[in-house]
C-alpha positions in Angstrom: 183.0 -65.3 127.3 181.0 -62.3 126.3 177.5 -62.8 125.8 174.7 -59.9 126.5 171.5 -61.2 127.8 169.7 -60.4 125.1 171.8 -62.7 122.8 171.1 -65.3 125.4 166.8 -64.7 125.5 167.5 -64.7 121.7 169.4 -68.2 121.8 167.3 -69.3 124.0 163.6 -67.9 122.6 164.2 -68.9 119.1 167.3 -71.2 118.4 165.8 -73.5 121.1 169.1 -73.7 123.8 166.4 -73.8 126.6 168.9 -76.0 129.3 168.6 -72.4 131.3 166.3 -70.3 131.8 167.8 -66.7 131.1 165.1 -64.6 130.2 163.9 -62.4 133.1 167.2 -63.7 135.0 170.2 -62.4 133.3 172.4 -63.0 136.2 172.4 -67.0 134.9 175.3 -65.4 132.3 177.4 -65.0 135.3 177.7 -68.6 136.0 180.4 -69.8 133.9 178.9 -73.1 132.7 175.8 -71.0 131.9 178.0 -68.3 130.1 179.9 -70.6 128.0 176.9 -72.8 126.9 175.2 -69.7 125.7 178.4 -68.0 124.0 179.4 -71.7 122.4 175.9 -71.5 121.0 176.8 -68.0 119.7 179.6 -68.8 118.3 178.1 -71.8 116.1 175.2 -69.8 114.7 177.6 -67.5 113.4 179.5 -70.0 111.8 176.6 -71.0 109.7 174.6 -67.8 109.8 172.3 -66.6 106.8 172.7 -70.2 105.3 176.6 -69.7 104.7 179.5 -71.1 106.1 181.6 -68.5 107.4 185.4 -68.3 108.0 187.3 -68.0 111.3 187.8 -64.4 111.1 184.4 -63.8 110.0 182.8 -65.4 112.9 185.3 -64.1 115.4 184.8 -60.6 114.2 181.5 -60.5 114.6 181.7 -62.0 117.7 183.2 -59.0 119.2 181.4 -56.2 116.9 178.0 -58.2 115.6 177.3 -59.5 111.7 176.8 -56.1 110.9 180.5 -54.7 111.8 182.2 -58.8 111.2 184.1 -56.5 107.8 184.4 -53.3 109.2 187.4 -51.6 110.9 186.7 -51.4 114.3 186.7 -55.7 114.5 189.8 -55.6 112.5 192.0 -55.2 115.7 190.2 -57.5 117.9 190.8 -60.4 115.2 194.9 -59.6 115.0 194.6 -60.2 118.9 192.7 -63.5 118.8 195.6 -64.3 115.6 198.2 -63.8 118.3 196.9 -65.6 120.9 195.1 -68.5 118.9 199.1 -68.6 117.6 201.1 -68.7 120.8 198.9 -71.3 122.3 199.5 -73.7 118.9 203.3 -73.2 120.0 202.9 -74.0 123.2 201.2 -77.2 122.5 203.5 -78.2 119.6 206.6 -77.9 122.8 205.0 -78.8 125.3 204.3 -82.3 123.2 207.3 -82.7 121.7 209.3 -81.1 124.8 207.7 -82.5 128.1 208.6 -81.5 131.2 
């Protein structure tokens, strides 16, 4: 996952996700377990953020480009990939269950 460091101190400092200590050691991100607990963490606060629930492509898009840019343009892209991808896996799944190896 992407996650800058300072979303991390931010998570961290005043969401409360304190399990590592990233601030003053943003090297922790590289660590996968530390990267995805951080970027998981991300990911839910934007699904709820300003008091709203959001929808998929909403939090996706800001995700990649911030609240600020989750409507505009340059996201738009990004979320057509994660469409494709998020798709293909659902297919896979769907054979690979009802068409086992």
């Amino acid at each position: 996952m992407q996650i800058a460091p300072e979303v991390a101190e931010w998570l961290a400092r005043e969401m409360g996700y304190r399990n590592y200590e990233v601030e003053g050691d943003p090297m922790l991100l590289y660590k996968p377990f530390v990267n995805v607990y951080f970027g998981a963490a991300y990911i839910k606060w934007l699904s709820s953020s300003d008091g709203k629930e959001r929808s998929e492509e909403f939090v996706i898009r800001a995700y990649r480009g911030g609240i600020k840019k989750a409507t505009h343009k340059s996201t738009a892209d990004y979320f057509q990939r994660y469409l494709s991808v998020r798709d293909s896996l659902l297919a896979k799944r769907f054979c690979d269950f009802f068409y086992p190896i």
